[in-house]
N, CA, C and O atoms as a GROMACS GRO file, in nm:
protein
  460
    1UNK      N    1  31.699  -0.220   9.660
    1UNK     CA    2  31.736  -0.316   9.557
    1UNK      C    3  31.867  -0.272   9.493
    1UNK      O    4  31.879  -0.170   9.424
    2UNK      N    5  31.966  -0.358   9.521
    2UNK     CA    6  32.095  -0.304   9.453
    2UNK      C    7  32.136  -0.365   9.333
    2UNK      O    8  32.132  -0.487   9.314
    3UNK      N    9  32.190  -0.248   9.220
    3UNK     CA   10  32.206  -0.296   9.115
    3UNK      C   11  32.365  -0.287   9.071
    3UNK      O   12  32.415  -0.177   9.096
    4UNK      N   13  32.439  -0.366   9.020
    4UNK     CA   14  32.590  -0.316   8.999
    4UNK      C   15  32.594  -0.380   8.840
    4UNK      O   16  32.497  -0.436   8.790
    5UNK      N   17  32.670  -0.369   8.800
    5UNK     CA   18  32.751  -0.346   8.602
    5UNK      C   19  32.888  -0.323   8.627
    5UNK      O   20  32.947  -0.227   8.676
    6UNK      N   21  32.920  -0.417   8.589
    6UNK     CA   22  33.026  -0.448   8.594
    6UNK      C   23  33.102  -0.385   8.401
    6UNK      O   24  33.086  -0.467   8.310
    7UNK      N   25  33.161  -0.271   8.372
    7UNK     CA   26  33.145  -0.206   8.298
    7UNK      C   27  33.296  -0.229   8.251
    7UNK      O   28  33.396  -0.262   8.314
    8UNK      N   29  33.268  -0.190   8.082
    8UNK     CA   30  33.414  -0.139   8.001
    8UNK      C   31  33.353  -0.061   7.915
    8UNK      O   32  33.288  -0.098   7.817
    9UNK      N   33  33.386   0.120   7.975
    9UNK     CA   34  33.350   0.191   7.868
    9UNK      C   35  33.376   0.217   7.708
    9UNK      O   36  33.319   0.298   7.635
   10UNK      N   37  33.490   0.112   7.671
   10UNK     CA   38  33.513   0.139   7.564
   10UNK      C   39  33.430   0.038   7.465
   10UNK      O   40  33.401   0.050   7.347
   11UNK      N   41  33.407  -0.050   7.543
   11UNK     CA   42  33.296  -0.170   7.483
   11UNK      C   43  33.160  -0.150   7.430
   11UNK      O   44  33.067  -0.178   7.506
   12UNK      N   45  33.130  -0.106   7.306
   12UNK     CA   46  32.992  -0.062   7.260
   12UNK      C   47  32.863  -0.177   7.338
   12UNK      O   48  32.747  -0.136   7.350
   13UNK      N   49  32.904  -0.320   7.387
   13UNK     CA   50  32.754  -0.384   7.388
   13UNK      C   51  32.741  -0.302   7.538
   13UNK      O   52  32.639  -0.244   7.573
   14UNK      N   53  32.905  -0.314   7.647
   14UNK     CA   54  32.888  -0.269   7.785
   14UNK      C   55  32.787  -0.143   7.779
   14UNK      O   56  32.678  -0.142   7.835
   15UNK      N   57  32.830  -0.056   7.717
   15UNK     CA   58  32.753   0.066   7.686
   15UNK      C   59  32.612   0.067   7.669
   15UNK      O   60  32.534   0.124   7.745
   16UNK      N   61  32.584   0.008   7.576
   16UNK     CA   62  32.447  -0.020   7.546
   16UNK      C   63  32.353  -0.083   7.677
   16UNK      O   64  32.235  -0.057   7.700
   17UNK      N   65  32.437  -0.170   7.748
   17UNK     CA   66  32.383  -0.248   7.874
   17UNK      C   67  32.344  -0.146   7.970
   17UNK      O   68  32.229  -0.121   8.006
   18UNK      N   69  32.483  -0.074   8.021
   18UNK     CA   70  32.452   0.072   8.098
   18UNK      C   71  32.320   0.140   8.082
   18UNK      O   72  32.230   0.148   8.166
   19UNK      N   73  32.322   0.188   7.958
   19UNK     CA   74  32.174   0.256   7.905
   19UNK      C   75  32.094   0.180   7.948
   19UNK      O   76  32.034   0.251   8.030
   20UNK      N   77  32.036   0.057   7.953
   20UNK     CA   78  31.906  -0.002   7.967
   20UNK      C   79  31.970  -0.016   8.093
   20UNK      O   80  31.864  -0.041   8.150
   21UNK      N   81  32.055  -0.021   8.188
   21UNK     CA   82  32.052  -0.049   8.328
   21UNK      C   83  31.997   0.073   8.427
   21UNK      O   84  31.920   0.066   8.524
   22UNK      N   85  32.067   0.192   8.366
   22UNK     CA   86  32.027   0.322   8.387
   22UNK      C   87  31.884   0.352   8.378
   22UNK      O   88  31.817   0.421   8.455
   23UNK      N   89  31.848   0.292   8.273
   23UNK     CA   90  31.670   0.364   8.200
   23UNK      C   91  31.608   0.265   8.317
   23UNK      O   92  31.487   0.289   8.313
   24UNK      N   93  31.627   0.184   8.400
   24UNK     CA   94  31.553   0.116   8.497
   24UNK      C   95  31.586   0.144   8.599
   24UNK      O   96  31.491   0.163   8.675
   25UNK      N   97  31.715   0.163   8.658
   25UNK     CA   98  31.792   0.215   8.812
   25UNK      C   99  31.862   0.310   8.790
   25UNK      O  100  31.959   0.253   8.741
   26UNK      N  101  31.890   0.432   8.790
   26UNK     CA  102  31.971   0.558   8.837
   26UNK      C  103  32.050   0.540   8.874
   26UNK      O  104  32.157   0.588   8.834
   27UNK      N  105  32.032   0.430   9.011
   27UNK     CA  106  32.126   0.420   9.108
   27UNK      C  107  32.221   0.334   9.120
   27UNK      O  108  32.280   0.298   9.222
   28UNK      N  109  32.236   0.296   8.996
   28UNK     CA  110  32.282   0.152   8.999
   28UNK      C  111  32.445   0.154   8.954
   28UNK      O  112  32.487   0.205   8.850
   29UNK      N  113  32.541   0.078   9.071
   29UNK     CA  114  32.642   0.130   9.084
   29UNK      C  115  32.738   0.023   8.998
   29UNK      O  116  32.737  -0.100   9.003
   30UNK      N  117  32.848   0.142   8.891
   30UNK     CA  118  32.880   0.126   8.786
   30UNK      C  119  33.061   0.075   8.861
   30UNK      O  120  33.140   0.140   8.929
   31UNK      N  121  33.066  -0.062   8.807
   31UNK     CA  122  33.228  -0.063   8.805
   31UNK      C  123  33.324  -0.081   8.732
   31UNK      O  124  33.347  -0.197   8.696
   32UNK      N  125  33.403   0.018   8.693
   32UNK     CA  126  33.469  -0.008   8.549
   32UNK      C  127  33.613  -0.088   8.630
   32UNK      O  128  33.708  -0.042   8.693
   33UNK      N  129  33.574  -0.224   8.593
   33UNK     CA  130  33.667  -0.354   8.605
   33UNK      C  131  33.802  -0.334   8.579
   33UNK      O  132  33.885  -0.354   8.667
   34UNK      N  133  33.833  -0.297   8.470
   34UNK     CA  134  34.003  -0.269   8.407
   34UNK      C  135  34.054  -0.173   8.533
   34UNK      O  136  34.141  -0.183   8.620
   35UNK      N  137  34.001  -0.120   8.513
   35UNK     CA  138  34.026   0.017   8.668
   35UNK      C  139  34.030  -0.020   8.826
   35UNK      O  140  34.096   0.027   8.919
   36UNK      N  141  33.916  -0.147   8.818
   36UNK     CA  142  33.900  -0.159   9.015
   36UNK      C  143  33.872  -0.350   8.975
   36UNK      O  144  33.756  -0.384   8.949
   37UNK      N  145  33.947  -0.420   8.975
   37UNK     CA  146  33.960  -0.574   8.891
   37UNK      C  147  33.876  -0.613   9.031
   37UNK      O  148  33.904  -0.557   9.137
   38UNK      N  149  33.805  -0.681   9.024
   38UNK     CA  150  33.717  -0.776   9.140
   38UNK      C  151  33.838  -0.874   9.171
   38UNK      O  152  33.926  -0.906   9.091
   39UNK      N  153  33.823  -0.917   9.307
   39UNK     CA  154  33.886  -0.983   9.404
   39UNK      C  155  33.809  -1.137   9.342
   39UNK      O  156  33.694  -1.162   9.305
   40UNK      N  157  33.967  -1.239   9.353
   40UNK     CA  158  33.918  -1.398   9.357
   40UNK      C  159  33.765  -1.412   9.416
   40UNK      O  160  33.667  -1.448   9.351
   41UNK      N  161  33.767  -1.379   9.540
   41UNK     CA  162  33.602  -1.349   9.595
   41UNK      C  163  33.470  -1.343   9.552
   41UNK      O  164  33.370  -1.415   9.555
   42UNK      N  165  33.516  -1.185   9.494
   42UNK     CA  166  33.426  -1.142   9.409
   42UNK      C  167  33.378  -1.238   9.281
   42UNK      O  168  33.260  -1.233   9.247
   43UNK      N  169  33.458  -1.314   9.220
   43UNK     CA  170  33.509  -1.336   9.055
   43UNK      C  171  33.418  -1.506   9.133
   43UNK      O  172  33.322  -1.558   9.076
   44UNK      N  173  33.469  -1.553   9.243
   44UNK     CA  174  33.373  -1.648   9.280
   44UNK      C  175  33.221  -1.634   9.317
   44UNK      O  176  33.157  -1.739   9.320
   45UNK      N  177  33.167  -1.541   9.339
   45UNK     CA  178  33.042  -1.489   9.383
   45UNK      C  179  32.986  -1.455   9.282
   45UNK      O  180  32.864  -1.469   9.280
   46UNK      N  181  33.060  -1.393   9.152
   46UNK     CA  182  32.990  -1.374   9.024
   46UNK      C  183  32.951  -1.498   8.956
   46UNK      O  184  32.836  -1.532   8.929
   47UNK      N  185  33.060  -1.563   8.930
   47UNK     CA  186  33.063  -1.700   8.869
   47UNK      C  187  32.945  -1.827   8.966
   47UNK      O  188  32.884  -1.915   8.905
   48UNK      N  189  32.936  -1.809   9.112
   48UNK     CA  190  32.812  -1.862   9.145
   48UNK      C  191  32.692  -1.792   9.085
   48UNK      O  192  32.617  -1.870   9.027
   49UNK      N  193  32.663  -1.695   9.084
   49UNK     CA  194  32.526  -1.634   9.035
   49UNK      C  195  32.521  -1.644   8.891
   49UNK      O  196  32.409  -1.647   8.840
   50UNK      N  197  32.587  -1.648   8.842
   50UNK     CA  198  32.601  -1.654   8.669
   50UNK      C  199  32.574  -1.855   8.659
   50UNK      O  200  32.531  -1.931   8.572
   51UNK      N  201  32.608  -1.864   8.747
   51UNK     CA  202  32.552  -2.057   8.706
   51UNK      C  203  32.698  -2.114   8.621
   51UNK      O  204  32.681  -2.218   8.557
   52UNK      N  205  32.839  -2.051   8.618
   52UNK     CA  206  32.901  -2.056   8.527
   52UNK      C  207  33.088  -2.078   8.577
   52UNK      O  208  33.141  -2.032   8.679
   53UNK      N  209  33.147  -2.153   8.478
   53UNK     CA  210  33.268  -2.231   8.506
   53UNK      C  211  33.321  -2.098   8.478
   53UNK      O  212  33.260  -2.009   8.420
   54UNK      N  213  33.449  -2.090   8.528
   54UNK     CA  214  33.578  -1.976   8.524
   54UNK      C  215  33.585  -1.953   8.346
   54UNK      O  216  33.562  -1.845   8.292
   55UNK      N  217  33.625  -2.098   8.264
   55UNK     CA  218  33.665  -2.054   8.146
   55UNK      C  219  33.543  -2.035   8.041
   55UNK      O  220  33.545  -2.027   7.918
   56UNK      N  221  33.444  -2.032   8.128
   56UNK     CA  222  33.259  -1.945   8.055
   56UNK      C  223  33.295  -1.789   8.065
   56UNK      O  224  33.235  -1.706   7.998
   57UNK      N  225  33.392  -1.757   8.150
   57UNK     CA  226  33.354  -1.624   8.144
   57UNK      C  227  33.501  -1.554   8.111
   57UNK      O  228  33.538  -1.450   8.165
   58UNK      N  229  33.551  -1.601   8.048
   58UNK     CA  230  33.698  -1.549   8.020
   58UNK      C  231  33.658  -1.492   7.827
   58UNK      O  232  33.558  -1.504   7.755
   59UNK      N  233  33.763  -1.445   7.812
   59UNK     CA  234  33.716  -1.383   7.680
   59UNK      C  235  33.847  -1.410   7.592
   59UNK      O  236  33.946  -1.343   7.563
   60UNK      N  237  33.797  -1.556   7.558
   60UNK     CA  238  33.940  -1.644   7.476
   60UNK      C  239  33.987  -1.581   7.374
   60UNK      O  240  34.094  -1.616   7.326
   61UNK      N  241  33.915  -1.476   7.319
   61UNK     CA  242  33.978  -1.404   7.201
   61UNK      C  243  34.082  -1.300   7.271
   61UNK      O  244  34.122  -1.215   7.191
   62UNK      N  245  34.121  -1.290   7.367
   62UNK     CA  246  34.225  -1.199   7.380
   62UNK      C  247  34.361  -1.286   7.400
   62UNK      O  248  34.382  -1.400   7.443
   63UNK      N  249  34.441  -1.188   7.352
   63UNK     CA  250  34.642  -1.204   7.304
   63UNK      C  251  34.649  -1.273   7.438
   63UNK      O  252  34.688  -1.389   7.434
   64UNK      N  253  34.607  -1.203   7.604
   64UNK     CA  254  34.661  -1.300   7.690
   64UNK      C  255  34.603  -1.432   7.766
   64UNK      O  256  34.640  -1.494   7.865
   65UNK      N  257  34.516  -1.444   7.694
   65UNK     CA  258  34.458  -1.617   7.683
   65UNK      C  259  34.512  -1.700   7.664
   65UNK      O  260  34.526  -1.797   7.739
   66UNK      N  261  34.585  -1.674   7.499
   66UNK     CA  262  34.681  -1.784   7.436
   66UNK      C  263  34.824  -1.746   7.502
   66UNK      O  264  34.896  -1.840   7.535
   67UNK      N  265  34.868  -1.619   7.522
   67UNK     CA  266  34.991  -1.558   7.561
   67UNK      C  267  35.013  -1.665   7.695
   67UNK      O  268  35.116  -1.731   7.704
   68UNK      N  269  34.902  -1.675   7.800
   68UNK     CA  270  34.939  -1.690   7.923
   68UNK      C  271  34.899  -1.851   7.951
   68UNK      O  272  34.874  -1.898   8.062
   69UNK      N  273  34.899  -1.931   7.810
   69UNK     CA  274  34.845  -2.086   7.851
   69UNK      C  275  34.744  -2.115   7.881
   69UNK      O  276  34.723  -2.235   7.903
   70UNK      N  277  34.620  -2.004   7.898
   70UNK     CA  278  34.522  -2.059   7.956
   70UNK      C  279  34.422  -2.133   7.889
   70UNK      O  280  34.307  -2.144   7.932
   71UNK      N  281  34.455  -2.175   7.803
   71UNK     CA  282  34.371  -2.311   7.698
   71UNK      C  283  34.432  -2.445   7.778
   71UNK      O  284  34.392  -2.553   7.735
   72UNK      N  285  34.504  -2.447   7.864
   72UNK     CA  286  34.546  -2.573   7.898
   72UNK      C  287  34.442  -2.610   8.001
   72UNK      O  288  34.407  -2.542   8.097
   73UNK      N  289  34.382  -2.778   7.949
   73UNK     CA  290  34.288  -2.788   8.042
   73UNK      C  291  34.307  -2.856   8.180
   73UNK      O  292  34.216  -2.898   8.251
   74UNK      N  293  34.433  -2.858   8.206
   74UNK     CA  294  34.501  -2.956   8.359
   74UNK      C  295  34.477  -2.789   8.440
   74UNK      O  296  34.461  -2.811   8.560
   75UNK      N  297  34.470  -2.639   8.412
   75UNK     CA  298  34.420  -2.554   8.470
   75UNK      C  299  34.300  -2.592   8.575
   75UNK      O  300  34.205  -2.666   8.550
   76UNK      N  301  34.325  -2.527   8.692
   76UNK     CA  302  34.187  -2.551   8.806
   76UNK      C  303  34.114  -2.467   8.764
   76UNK      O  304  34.113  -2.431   8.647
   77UNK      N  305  34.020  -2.410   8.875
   77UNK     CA  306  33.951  -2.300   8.819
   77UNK      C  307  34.012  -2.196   8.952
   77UNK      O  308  33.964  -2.083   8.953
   78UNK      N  309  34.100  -2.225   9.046
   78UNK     CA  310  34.222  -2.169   9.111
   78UNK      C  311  34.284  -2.054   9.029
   78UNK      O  312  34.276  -1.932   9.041
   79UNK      N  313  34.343  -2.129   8.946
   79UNK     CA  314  34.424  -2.093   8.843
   79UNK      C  315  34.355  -1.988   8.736
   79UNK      O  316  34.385  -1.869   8.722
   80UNK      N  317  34.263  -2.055   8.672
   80UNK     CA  318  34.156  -1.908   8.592
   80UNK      C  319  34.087  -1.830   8.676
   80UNK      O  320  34.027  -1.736   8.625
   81UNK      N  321  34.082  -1.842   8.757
   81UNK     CA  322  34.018  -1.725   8.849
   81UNK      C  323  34.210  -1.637   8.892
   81UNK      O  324  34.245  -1.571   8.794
   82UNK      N  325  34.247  -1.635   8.932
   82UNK     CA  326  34.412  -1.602   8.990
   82UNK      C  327  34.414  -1.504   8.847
   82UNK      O  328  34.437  -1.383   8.840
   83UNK      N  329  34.376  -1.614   8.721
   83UNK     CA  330  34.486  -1.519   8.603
   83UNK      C  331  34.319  -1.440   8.539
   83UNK      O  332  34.327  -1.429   8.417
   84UNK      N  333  34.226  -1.405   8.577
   84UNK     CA  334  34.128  -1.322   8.557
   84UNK      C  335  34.146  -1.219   8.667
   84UNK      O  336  34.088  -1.120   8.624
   85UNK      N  337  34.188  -1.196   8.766
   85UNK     CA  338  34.189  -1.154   8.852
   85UNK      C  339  34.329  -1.050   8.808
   85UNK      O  340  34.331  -0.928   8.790
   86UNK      N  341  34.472  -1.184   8.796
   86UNK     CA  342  34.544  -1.004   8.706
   86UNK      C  343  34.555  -0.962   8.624
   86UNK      O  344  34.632  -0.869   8.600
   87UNK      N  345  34.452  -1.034   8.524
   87UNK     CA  346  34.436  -0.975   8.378
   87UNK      C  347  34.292  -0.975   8.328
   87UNK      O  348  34.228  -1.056   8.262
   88UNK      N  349  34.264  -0.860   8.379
   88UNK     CA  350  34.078  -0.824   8.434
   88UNK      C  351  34.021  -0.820   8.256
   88UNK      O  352  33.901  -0.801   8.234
   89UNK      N  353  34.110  -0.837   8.149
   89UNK     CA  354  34.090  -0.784   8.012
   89UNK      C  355  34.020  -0.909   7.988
   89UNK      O  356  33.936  -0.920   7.898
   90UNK      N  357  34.056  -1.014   8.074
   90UNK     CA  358  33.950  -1.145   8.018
   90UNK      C  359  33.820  -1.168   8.057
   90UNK      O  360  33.754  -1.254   7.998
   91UNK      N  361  33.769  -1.099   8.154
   91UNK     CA  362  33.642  -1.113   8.173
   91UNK      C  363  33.554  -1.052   8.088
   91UNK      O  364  33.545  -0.936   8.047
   92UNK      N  365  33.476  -1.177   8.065
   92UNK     CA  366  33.361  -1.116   7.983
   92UNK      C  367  33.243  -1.032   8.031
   92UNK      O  368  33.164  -1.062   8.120
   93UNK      N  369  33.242  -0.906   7.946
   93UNK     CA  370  33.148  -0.827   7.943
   93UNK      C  371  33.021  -0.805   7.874
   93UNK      O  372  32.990  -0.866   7.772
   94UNK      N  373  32.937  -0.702   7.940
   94UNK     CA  374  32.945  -0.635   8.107
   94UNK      C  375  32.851  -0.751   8.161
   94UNK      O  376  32.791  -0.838   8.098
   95UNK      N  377  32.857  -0.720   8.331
   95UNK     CA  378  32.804  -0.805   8.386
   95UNK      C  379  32.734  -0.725   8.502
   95UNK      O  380  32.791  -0.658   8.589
   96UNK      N  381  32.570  -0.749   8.482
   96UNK     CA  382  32.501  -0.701   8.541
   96UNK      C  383  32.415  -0.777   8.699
   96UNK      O  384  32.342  -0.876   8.697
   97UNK      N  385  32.443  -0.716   8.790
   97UNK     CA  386  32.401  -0.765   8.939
   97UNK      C  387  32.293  -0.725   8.948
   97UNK      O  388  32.288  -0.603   8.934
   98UNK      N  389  32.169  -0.787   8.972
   98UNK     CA  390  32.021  -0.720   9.078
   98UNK      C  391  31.970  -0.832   9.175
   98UNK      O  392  31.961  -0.949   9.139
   99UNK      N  393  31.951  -0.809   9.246
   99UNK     CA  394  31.891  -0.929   9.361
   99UNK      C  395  31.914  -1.002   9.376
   99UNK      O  396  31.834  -1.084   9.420
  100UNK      N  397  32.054  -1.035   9.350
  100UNK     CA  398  32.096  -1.235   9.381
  100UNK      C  399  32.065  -1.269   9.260
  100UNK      O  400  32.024  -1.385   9.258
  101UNK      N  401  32.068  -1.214   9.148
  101UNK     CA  402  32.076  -1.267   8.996
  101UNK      C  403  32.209  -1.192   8.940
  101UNK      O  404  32.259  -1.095   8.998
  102UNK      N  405  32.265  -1.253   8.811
  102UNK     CA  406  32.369  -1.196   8.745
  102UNK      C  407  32.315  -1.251   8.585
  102UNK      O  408  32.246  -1.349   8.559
  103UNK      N  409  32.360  -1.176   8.516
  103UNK     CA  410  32.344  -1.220   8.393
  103UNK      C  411  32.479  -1.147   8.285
  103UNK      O  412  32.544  -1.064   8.347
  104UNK      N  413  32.513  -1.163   8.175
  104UNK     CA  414  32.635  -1.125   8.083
  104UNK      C  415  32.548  -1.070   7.992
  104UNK      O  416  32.476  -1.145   7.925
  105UNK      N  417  32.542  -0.930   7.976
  105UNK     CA  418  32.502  -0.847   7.887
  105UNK      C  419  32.518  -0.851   7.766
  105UNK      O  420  32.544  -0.760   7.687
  106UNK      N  421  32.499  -0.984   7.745
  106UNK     CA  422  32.537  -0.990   7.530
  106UNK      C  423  32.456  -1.078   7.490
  106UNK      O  424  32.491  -1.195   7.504
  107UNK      N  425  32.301  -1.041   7.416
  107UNK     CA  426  32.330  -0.882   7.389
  107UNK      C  427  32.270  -0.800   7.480
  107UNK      O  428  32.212  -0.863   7.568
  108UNK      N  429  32.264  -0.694   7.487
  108UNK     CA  430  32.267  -0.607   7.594
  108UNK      C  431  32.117  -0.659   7.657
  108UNK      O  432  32.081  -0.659   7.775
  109UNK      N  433  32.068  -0.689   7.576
  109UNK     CA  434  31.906  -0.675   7.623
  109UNK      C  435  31.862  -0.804   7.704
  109UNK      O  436  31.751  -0.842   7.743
  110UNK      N  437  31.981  -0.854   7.716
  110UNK     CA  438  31.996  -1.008   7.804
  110UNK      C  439  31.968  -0.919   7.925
  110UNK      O  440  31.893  -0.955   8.016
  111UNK      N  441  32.022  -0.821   7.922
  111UNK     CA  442  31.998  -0.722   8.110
  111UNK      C  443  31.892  -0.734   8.181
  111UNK      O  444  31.866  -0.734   8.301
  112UNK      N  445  31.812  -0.748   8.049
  112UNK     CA  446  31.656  -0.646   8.110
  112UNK      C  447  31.614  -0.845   8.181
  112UNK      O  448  31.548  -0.834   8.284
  113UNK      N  449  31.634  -0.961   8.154
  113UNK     CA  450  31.608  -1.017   8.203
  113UNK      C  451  31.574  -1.037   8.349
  113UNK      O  452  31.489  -1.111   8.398
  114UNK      N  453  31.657  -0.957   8.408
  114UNK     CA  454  31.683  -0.971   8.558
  114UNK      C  455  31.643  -0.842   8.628
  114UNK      O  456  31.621  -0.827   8.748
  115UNK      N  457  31.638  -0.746   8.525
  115UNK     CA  458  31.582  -0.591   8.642
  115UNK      C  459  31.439  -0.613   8.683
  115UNK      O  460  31.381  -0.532   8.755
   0.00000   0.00000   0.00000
């Protein structure tokens, strides 16, 4: 059973998610995003399992949201996936993988839904 977390250690809820991902799987393999950004691919494969549109999972409170236009709604989801992809700071965190489920760790204890 593979488990992945999609992680930002500096993020107190990501953290908190880890812990309860850990206290259930050991093994469960940690990716700190800012560091290793998921592929368009990937960012589509999450966003299928999450049940969820590109600009559900962007994190509109950051400088390069408004910086980079992406409130404009003639955007595809081409386009928000492309600019999540080089500016990994918009995805919302953390995001936890087990069995063909995904869920967004906020609040953390949203995790335990799916282990």
């Amino acid at each position: 059973m593979s488990l992945t977390i999609y992680h930002n250690p500096r993020c107190s809820k990501s953290r908190a998610a880890l812990e309860l991902v850990r206290g259930k799987n050991s093994a469960a393999e940690v990716v700190e995003y800012l560091k290793v950004p998921p592929t368009a691919e990937e960012l589509e494969n999450l966003l299928n399992l999450l049940g969820m549109e590109p600009r559900e999972l962007m994190r509109k409170g950051e400088a390069i949201y408004k910086e980079a236009g992406l409130d404009d709604p003639s955007l595809d989801r081409k386009a928000l996936i492309a600019a999540m992809v080089q500016h990994p700071i918009l995805i919302e965190r953390p995001i936890v993988v087990h069995d063909g489920k995904a869920v967004i760790g906020r609040p953390p204890e949203k995790v335990l839904e799916i282990l």
